[in-house]
C-alpha angles and dihedrals in degrees: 000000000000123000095245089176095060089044097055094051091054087064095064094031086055081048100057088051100044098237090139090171082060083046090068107026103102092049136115111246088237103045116140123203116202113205098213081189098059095019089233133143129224120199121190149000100284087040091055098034081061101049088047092050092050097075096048083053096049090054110019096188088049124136121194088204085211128194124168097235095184130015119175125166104313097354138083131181109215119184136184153169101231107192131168141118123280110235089138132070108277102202105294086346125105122221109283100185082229120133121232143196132194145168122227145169131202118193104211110209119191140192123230085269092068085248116139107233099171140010128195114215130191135167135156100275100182089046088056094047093046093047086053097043103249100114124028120236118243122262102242 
């Protein structure tokens, strides 16, 4: 049995450090990642590898602050507070120098191979766009 629970925290580890071909290592060729916040699916390891390589490039000094919080069988909760300031394109979105904060939580999924085959990711998307100036946030 694999030790799910150590691979999935290589991938944010390999992420703090950049290392986007790590980020991907452990995964199946065929993973998909589905992003709950944009409802968008992502097929593939190039495809992931460049989703995950997206948020280090919107905010270049950015952590994930990443802990596994559950892991049971072939799952494993992970959960973060990923910061940083945005001097990079963010999606549509031109840089804005703001700073910016936001929870997430990714849900690792493996085979019997110890090989991750889908994670689920979601994050507060409208916290992140009003932080950065993009929407603006409701009058109460």
């Amino acid at each position: 049995m694999s030790d799910n629970s150590g691979i999935a925290s290589a991938v944010f580890e390999a992420w703090e450090k950049r290392d986007f071909d790590a980020v991907v290592e452990n995964m199946a060729e065929d993973v998909v990642v589905t992003d709950r916040s944009r409802g968008e699916t992502i097929k593939g390891r190039a495809e992931v590898k460049a989703f995950y390589a997206s948020w280090a490039s919107a905010c270049p000094d950015s952590t994930c602050g990443y802990q596994v919080v559950a892991a049971s069988g072939d799952a494993v909760a992970v959960e973060g507070l990923w910061s940083g300031t945005n001097t990079g394109p963010f999606g549509p979105f031109e840089p804005s120098g703001r700073t910016v904060s936001m929870p997430w939580i990714n849900n690792v999924y493996f085979d019997a191979d110890g090989r991750i085959v889908k994670v689920s990711v979601l994050y507060d998307q409208m916290g992140v766009l009003s932080q950065l100036g993009h929407v603006a946030v409701p009058s109460a």
